[in-house]
C-alpha positions as CSV (number, residue, x, y, z in Angstrom):
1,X,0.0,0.0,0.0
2,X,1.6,3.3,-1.2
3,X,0.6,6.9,0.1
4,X,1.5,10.2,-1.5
5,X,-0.5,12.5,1.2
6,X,0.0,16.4,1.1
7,X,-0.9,18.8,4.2
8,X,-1.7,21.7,2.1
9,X,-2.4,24.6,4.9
10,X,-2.7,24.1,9.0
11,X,-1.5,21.3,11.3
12,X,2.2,22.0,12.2
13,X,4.0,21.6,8.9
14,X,2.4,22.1,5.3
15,X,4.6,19.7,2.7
16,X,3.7,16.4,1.1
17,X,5.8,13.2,1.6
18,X,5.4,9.6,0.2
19,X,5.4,6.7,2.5
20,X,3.8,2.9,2.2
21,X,3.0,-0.3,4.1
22,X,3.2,-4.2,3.4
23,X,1.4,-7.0,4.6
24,X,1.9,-10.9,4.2
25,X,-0.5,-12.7,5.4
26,X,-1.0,-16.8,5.0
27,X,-4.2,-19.0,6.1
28,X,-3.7,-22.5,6.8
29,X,-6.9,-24.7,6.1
30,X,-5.9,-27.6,8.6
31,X,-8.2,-30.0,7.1
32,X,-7.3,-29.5,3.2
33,X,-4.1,-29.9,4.3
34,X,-4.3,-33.4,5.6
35,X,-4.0,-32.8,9.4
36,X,-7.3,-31.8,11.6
37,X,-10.6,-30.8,10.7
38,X,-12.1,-27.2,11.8
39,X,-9.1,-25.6,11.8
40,X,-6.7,-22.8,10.4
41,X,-3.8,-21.5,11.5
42,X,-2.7,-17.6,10.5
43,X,0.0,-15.9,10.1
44,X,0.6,-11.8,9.1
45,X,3.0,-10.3,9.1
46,X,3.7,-6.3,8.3
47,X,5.7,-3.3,7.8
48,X,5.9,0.4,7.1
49,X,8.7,3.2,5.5
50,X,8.1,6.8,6.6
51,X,5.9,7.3,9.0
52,X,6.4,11.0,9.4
53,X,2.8,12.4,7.6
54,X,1.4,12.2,11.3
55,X,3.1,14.9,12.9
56,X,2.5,17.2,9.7
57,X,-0.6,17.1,10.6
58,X,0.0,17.3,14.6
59,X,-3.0,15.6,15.3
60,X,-4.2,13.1,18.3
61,X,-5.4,10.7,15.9
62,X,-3.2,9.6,13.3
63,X,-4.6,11.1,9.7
64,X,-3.1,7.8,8.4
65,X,-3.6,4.6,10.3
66,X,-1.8,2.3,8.2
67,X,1.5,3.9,8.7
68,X,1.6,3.6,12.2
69,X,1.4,-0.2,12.0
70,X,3.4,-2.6,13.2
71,X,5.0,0.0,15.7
72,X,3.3,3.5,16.2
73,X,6.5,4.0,18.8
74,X,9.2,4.4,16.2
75,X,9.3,6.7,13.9
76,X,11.5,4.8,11.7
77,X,10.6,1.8,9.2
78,X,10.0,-1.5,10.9
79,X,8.9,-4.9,10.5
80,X,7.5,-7.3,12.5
81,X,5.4,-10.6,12.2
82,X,2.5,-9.3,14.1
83,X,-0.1,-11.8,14.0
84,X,0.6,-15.6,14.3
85,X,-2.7,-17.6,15.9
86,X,-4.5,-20.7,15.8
87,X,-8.7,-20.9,15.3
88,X,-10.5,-24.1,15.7
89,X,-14.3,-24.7,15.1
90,X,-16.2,-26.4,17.9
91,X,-19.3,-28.4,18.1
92,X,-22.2,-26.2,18.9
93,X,-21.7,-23.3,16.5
94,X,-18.8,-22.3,18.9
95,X,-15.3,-20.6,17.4
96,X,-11.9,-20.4,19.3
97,X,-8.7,-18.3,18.8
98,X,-5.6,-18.1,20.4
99,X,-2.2,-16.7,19.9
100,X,-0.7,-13.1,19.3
101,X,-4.2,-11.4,17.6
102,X,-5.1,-7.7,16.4
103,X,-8.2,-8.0,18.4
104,X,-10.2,-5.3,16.7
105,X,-9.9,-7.0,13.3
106,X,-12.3,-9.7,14.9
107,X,-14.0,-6.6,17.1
108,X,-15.6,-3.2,16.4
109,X,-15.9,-4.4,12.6
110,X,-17.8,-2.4,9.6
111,X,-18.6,-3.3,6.3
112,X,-18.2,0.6,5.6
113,X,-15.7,2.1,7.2
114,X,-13.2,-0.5,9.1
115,X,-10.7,-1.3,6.1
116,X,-7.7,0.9,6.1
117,X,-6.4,-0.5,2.9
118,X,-9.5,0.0,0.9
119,X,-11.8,2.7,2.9
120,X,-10.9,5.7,5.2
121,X,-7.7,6.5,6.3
122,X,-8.1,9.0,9.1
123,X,-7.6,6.4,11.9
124,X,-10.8,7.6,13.9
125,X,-13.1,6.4,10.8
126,X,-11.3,3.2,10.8
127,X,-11.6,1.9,14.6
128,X,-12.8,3.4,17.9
129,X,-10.1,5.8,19.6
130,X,-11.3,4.2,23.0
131,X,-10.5,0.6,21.8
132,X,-7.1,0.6,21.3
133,X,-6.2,1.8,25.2
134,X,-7.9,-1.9,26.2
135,X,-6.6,-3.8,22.7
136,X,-3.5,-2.6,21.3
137,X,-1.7,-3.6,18.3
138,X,-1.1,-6.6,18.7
139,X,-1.1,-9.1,21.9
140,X,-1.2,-12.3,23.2
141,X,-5.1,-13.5,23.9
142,X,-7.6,-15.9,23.1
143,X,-11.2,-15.4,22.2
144,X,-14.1,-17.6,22.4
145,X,-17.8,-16.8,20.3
146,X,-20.7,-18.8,19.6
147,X,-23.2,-18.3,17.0
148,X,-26.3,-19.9,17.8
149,X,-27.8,-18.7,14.7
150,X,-26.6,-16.6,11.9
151,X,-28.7,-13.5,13.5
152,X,-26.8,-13.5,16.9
153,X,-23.3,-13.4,18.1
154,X,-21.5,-13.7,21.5
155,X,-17.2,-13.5,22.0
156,X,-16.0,-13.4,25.1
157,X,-11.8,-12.0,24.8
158,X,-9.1,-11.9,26.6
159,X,-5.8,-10.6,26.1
160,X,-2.9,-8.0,27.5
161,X,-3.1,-4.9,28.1
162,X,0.1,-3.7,27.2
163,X,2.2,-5.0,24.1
164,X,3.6,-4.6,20.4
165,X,3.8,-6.4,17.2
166,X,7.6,-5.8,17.4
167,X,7.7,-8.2,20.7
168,X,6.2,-11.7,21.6
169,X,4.6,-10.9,25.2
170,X,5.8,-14.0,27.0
171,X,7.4,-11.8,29.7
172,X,4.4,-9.9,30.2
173,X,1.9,-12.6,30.1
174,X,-0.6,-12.7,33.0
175,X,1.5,-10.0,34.8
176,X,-1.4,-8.3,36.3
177,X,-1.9,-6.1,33.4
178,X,-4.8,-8.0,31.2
179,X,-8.3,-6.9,29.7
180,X,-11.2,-8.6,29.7
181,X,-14.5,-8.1,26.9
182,X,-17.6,-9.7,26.3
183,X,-19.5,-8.6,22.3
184,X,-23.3,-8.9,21.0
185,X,-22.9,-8.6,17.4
186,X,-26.8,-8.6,15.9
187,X,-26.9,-9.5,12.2
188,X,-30.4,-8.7,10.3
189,X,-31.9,-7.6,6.6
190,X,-34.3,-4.8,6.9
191,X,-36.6,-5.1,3.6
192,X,-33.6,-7.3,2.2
193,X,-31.1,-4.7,3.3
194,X,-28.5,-5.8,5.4
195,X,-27.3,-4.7,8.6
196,X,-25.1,-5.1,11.7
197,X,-25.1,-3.9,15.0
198,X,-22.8,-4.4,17.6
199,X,-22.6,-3.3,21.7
200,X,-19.7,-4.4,23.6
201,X,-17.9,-3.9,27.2
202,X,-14.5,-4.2,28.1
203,X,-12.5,-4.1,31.9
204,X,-8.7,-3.3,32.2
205,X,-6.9,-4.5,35.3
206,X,-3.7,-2.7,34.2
207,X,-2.0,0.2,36.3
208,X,-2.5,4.0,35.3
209,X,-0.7,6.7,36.7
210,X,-3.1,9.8,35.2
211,X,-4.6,9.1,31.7
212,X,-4.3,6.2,29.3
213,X,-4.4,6.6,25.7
214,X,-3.5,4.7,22.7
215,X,0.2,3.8,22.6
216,X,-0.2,4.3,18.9
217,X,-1.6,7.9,19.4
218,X,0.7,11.1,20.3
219,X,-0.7,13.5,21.9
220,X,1.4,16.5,21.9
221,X,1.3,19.6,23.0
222,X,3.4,22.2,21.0
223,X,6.5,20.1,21.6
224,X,6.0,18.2,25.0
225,X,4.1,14.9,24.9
226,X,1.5,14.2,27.2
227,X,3.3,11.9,28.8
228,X,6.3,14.2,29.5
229,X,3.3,16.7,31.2
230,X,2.3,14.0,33.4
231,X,5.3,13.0,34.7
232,X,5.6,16.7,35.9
233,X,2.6,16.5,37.5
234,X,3.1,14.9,40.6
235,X,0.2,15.1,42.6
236,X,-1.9,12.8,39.8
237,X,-3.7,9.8,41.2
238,X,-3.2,6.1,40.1
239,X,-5.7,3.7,39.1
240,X,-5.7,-0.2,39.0
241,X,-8.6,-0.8,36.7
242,X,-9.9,0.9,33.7
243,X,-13.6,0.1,31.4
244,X,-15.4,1.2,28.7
245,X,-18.6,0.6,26.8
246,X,-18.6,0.8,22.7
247,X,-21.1,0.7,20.4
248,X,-21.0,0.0,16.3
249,X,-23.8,-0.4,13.5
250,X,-24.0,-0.4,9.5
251,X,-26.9,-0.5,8.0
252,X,-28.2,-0.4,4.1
253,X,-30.3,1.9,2.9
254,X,-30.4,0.6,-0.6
255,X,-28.8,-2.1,-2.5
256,X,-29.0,-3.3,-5.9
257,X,-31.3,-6.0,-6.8
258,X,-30.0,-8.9,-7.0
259,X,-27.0,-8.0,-5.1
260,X,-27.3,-9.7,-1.9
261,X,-27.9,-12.7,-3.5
262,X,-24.5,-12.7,-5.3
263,X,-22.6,-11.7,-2.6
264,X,-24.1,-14.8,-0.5
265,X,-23.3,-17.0,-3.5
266,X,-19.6,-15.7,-3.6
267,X,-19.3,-16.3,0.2
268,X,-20.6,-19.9,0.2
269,X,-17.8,-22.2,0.7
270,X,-14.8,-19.8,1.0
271,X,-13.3,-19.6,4.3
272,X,-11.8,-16.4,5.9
273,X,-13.5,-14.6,2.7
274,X,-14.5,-11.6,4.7
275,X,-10.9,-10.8,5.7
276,X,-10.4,-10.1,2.4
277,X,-11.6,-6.7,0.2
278,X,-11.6,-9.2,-3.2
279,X,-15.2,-10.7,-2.0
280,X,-16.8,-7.0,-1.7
281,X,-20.4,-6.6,-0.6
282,X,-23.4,-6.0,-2.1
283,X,-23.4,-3.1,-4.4
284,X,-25.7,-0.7,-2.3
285,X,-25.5,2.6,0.0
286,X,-26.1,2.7,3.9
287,X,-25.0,4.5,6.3
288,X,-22.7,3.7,10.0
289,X,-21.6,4.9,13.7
290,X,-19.8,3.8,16.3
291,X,-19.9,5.5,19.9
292,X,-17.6,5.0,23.1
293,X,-17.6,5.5,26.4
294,X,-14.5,5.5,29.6
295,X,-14.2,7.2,32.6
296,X,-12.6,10.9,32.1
297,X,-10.0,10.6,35.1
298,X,-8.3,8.0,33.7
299,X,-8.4,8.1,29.7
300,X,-7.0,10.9,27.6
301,X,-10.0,10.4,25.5
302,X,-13.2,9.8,27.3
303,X,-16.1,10.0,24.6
304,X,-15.6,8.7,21.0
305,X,-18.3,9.3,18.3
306,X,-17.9,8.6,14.6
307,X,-20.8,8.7,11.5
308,X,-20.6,8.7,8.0
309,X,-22.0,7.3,4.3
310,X,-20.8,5.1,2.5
311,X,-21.5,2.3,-0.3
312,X,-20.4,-0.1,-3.1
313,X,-20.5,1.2,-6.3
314,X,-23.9,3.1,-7.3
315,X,-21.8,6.8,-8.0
316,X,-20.3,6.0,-11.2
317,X,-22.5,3.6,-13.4
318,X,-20.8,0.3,-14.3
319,X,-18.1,0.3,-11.7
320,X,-20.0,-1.7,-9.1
321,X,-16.6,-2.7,-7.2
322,X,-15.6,0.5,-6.6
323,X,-15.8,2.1,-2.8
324,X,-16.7,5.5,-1.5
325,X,-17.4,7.1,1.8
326,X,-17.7,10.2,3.6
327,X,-17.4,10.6,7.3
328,X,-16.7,12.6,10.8
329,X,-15.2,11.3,13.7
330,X,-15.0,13.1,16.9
331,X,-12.5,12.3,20.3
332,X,-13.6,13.9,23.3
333,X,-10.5,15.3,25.7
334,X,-11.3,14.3,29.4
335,X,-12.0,17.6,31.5
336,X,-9.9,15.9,33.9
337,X,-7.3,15.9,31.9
338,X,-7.6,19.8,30.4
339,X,-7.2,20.6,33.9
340,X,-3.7,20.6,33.9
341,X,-1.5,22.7,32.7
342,X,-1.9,21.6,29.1
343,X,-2.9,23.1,25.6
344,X,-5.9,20.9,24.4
345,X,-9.1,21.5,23.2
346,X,-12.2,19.7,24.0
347,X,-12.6,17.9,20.9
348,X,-10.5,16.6,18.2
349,X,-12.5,16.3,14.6
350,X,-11.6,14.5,11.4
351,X,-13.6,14.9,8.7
352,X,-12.6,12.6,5.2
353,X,-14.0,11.7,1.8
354,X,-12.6,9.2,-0.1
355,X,-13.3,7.4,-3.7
356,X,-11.8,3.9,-4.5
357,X,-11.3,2.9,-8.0
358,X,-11.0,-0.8,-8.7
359,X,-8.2,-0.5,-11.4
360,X,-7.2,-4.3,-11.7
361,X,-9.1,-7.4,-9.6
362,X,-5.2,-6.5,-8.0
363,X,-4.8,-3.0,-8.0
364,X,-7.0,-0.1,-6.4
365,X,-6.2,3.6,-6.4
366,X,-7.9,5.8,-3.7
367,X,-8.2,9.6,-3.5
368,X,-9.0,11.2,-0.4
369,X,-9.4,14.4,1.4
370,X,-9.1,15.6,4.7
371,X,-10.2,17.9,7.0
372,X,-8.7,17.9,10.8
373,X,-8.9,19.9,13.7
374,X,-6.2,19.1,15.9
375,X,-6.7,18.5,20.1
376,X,-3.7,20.4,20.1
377,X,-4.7,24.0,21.0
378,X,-2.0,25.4,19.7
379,X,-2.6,24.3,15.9
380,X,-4.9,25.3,13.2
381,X,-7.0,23.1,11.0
382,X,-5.1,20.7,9.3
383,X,-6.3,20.5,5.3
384,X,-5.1,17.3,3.8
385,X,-5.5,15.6,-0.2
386,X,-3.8,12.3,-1.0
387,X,-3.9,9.2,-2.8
388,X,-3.4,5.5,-2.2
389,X,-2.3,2.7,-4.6
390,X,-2.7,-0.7,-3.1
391,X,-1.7,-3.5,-4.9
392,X,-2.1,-7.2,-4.2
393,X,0.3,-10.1,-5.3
């Protein structure tokens, strides 16, 4: 996935720069390959060149997400085999993982606005800002759900609360420092339009010494990070637990006839087919949301909200694999925190509109813009046009 992004006004530094990601990833159908039946193991591994583009914009939330993957700590290219984990099917309609997982590719899913290759890029129209202070990227856990009918869905995770993709977590494993979550994931068709709606809760027992934030996200405040502010703030109380409740729907508002009906037809009989953006959805339009939740004296971001439209084809006639979106995401700044002596706004907003042209069945090109108003008091609106190329081999 290659990125040529520009910041043309706002934000801390106006200039364009190219940068770009890779991912490998590998499924292994246990049973076609001779050994146990229900299984798969998986395998992903990722890198980046270039992060930089982030603190152009000098934003909380990254106006690129896929550049701060596998390490959002460096600011240097890196590598790392972040995902390696075995599922196995159980009688019962029940599903079980285990091994080092990027928990919010199984959680806080949309069909219009959760792919970061294909869809948005601003990272609060991707995932929930809340999520990644209770999953980050990525740990060791295991998850268990069960599927007693194709309308309703219930996981129960666990996993650290603290991690990399750049390190195993053996040392750190059941330290103390682990998070808990339990997701309803309601699947329905409204008049033949699909939809999906998900409400899920998730408990931290790992220490914080002020406010907890995404170790992928940098707050900073003209040139201090937050977590340089903290540390000179002595008198800041420390908590041994942490919680949050999210929220997540997608819904059509119109497809094309005959659409759903192909899409199901596609899907029958391929495994793992919705991890990947070949077996798009039905060609239609509908609209999403997600919402979250966490206790302001203790998370840097305490409410999340993010809406938008989006759809499958139905803008240009004929190009019915093509994507599109447009959508605002909003992070909430605990008062707690904008008590100190600190430079933040209230709110953080991104705003992003993106078109996706299926060039090859291999290659898409996306063209985006951006509009971000930074927590960062101190900066202006950040205006932002780009393109991505992704190509698949």
């Amino acid at each position: 996935t290659q990125f040529l992004q520009g910041n043309v006004s706002g934000g801390d530094k106006s200039r364009t720069r190219y940068r770009g990601s890779m991912d490998v990833l590998m499924w292994l159908d246990t049973a076609k390959a001779g050994l146990w039946p229900g299984g798969a193991a998986y395998l992903h591994g990722d890198g980046r060149w270039d992060q930089g583009f982030s603190t152009d914009v000098g934003s909380l939330l990254p106006p690129i997400v896929d550049t701060t993957m596998p390490d959002g700590d460096s600011d240097a290219s890196n590598w790392a085999l972040s995902e390696a984990y075995l599922m196995q099917g159980l009688p019962a309609n029940f599903l079980a993982a285990a091994g080092k997982i990027d928990m919010a590719a199984w959680a806080d899913t949309n069909m219009f606005a959760n792919r970061e290759r294909s869809q948005f890029l601003y990272t609060g129209l991707v995932s929930n800002a809340i999520a990644g202070v209770f999953f980050p990227y990525t740990t060791l856990g295991a998850w268990l759900n069960w599927s007693p009918t194709k309308a309703h869905s219930l996981t129960a995770v666990y996993t650290q609360a603290e991690g990399s993709a750049t390190v195993t977590g053996f040392d750190t494993l059941f330290n103390g420092n682990d998070s808990y979550a339990a997701q309803y994931i309601f699947t329905t068709e409204i008049a033949k339009r699909p939809g999906r709606y998900l409400l899920a809760g998730a408990y931290s027992t790992k220490d914080i010494v002020g406010f907890d934030v995404n170790q992928r996200f940098g707050i900073r405040v003209g040139i201090d990070p937050l977590e340089d502010i903290v540390i000179r703030v002595p008198e800041l109380e420390e908590h041994t637990d942490n919680y949050t409740v999210l929220g997540n729907f997608a819904q059509y508002l119109w497809v094309k006839p005959g659409s759903v009906e192909a899409f199901n037809r596609r899907r029958k009989g391929k495994a793992h087919a919705a991890l990947t953006h070949h077996n798009v959805p039905p060609v239609g339009i509908g609209i999403f949301g997600r919402a979250g939740w966490a206790p302001d004296d203790r998370n840097a971001i305490d409410q999340f909200y993010s809406f938008g439209i989006g759809g499958y084809g139905m803008l240009i006639p004929g190009r019915d694999a093509d994507q599109w979106g447009i959508g605002w995401a909003g992070s909430h700044i605990s008062d707690d925190l904008r008590d100190l002596p600190v430079d933040l706004r209230s709110w953080e907003h991104g705003g992003e509109v993106f078109y996706n042209f299926l060039l090859t069945p291999a290659a898409h090109l996306s063209l985006n813009g951006q509009i971000i108003r930074p927590a960062d008091d101190t900066l202006d609106t950040a205006y932002t046009i780009g393109s991505r190329l992704q190509l698949d081999f």
